[in-house]
VOPAGU-2260 file (C-alpha; in pm, 1 decimal, decimal comma):
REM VOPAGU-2260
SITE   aa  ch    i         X         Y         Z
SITE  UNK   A    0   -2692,6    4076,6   -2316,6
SITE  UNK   A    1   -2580,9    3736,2   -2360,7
SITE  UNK   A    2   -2266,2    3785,2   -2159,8
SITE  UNK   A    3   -2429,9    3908,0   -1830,7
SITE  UNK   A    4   -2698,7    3598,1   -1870,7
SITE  UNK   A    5   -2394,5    3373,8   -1882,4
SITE  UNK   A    6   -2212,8    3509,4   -1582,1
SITE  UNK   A    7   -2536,0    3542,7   -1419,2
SITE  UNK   A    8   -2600,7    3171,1   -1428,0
SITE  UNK   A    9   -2263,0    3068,9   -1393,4
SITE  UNK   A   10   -2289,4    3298,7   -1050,5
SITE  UNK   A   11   -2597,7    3113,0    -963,0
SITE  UNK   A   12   -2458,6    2760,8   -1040,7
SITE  UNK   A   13   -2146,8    2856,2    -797,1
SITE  UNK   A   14   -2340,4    2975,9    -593,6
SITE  UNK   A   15   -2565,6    2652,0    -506,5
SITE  UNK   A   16   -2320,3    2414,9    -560,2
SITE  UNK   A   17   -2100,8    2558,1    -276,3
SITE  UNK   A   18   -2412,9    2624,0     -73,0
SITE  UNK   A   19   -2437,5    2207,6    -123,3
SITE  UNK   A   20   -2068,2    2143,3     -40,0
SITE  UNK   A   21   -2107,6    2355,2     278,4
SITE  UNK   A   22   -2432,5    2202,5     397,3
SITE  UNK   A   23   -2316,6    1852,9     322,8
SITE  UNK   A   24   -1995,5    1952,6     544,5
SITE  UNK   A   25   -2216,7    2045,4     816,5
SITE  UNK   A   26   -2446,7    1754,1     835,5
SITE  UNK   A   27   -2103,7    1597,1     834,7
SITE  UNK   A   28   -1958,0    1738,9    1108,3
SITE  UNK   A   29   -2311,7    1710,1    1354,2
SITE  UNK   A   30   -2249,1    1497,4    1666,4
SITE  UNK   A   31   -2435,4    1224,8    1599,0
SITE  UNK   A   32   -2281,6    1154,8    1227,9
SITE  UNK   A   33   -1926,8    1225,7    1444,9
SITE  UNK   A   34   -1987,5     929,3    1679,2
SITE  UNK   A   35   -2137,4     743,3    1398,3
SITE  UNK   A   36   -1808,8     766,3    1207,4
SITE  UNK   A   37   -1602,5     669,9    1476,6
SITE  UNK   A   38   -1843,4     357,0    1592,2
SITE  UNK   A   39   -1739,6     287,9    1216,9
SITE  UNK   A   40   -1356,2     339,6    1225,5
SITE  UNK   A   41   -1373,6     165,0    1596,8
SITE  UNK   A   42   -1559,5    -250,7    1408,3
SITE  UNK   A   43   -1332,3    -169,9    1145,5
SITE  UNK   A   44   -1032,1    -122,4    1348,1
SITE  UNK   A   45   -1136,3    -429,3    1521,2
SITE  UNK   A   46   -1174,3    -639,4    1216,8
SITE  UNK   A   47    -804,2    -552,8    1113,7
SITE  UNK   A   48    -667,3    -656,6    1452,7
SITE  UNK   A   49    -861,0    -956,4    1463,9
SITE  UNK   A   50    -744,9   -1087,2    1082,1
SITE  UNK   A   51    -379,5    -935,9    1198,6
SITE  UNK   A   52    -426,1   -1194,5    1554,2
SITE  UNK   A   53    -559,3   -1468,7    1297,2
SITE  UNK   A   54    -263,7   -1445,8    1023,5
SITE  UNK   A   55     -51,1   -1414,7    1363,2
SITE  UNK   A   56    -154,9   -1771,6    1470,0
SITE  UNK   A   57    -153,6   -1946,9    1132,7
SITE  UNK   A   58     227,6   -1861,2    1103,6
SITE  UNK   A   59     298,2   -1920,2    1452,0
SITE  UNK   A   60     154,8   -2297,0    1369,2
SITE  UNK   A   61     310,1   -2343,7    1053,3
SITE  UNK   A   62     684,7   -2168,5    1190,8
SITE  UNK   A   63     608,0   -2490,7    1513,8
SITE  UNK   A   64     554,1   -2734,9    1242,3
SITE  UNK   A   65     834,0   -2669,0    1069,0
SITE  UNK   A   66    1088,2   -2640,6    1319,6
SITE  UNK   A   67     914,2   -2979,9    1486,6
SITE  UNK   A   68     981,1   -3145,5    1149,5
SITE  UNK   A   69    1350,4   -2966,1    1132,1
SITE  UNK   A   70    1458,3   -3101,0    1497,8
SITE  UNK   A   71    1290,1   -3419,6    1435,8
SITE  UNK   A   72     980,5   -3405,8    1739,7
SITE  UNK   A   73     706,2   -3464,8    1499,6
SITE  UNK   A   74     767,4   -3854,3    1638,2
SITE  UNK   A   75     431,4   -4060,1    1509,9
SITE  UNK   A   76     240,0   -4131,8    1823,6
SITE  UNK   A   77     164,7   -4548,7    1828,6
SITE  UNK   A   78    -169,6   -4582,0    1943,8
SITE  UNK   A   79    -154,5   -4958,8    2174,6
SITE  UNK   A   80     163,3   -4875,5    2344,4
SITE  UNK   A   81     114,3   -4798,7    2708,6
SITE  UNK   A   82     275,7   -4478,9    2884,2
SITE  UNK   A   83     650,3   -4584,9    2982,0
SITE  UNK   A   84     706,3   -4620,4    3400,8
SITE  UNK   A   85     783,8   -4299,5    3557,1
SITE  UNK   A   86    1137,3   -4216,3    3658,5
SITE  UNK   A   87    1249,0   -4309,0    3963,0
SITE  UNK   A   88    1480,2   -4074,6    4200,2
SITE  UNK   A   89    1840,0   -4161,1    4288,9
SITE  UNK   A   90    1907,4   -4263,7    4621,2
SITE  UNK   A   91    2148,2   -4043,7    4717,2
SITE  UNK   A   92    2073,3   -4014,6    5102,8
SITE  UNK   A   93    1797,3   -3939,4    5311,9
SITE  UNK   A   94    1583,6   -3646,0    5166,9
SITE  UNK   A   95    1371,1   -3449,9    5364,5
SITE  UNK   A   96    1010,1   -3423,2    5287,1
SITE  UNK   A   97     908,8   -3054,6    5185,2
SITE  UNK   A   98     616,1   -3092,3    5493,6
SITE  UNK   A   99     907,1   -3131,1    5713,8
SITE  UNK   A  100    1053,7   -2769,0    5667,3
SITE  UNK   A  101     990,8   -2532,2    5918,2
SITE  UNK   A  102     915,5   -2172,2    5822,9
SITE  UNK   A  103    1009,0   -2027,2    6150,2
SITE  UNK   A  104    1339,9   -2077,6    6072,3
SITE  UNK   A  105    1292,5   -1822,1    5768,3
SITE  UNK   A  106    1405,9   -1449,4    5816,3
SITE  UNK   A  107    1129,4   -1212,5    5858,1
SITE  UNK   A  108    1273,9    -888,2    5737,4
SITE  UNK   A  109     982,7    -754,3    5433,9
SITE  UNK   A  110    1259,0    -681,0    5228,5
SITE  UNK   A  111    1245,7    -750,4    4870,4
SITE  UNK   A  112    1560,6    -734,3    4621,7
SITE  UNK   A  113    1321,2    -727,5    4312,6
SITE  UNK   A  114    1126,4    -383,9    4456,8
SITE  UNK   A  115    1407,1    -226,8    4369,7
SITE  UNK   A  116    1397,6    -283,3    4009,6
């Protein structure tokens, strides 16, 4: 007697807990807990590539600072010195001003050597 009350609740135990496991599953697998979950996966995803584009910059910056210090271009900047004059050009002949060319002069074949790459 005591044998077919134990199997009989242990039957009845199995029996509800998968009937929970199943039902859980479903309500899992409804539409609106699908897009939920992927709304979910999509700020999280985001999150990742946004600390991965921060940690990105902060070693770009430090890798700039170090090879500035390594080449010697971190120069200290003195504050009451004026900007030095500007370069001036050689003169080397008569140079032609660039509104002087003429674009006539240009061929006017379409072709272009990079459309081929």
């Amino acid at each position: 007697m005591f044998r077919r009350t134990f199997w009989f609740t242990a039957g009845a135990a199995a029996g509800v807990w998968a009937t929970t496991k199943v039902n859980r599953k479903l309500k899992q697998l409804t539409p609106e807990s699908l897009a939920a979950q992927a709304a979910n996966k999509a700020v999280e995803t985001g999150h990742r590539l946004k600390d991965f584009a921060l940690d990105v910059r902060a070693g770009m910056v430090q890798r700039e600072a170090e090879l500035g210090e390594a080449l010697g271009l971190e120069a200290p900047v003195d504050q009451g010195r004026e900007l030095p004059e500007p370069r001036r050009r050689a003169a080397l002949g008569p140079v032609a001003h660039p509104t002087t060319y003429s674009f006539s002069k240009m061929p006017s074949s379409s072709y272009n050597r990079n459309e081929d790459h």
